[in-house]
N, C-alpha and C positions, 0 to 999 in steps of 0.2 A: 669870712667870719672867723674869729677864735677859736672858736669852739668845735673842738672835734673827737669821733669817735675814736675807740681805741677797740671798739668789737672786733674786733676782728683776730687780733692780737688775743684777746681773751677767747675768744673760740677755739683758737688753736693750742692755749694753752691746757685748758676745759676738756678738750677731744669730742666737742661737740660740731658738729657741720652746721653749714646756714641753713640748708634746706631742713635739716631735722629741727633748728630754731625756730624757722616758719611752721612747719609743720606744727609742732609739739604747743607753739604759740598762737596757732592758729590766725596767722596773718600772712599777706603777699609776701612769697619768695623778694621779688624784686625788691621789695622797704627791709628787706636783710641784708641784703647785697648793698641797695644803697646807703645804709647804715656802716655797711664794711668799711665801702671804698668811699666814705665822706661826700659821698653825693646828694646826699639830701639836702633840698630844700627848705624845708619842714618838717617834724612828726608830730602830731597829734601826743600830747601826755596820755593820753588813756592809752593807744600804744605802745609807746615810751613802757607806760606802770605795767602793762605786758608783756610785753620783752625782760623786765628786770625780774617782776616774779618766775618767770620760765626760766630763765637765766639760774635765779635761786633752787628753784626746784631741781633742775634738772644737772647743776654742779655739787647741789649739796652744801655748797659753804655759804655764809653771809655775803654779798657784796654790796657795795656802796657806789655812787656819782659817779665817784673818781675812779672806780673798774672800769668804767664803760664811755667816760666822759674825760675830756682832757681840755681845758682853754689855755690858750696860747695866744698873747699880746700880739695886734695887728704886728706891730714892729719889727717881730721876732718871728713870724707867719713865715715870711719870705727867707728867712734861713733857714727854718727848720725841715 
């Protein structure tokens, strides 16, 4: 799939850890992990909109899709 996280990236920019993400967002450790490292299969939106409020809350600054979201054309997948 295109579409991939860049959480990960933004956590470490942030100085937030995953587990304090889960924690603080009150969802499984492992759906942050697998968020990190593009493992997911799926998320649930309602999680999704939790993770991005927590996110909000707990950086302080606005972020947007594109903080945390990245697509990238099948085509382009396999070089990047």
């Amino acid at each position: 799939m295109g579409i991939t996280f860049k959480l990960d990236e933004l956590l470490q920019e942030i100085g937030i850890t995953k587990n304090a993400l889960a924690r603080e967002a009150k969802i499984r450790p492992n759906t942050i992990y697998e968020m990190c490292n593009n493992t997911s299969k799926r998320i649930e939106f309602k999680t999704f909109n939790t993770v991005m409020e927590t996110l909000i809350r707990l950086s302080g600054r606005p972020l947007t899709l594109n903080d945390v979201l990245e697509y990238i054309p099948e085509d382009e997948l396999e070089n990047h």
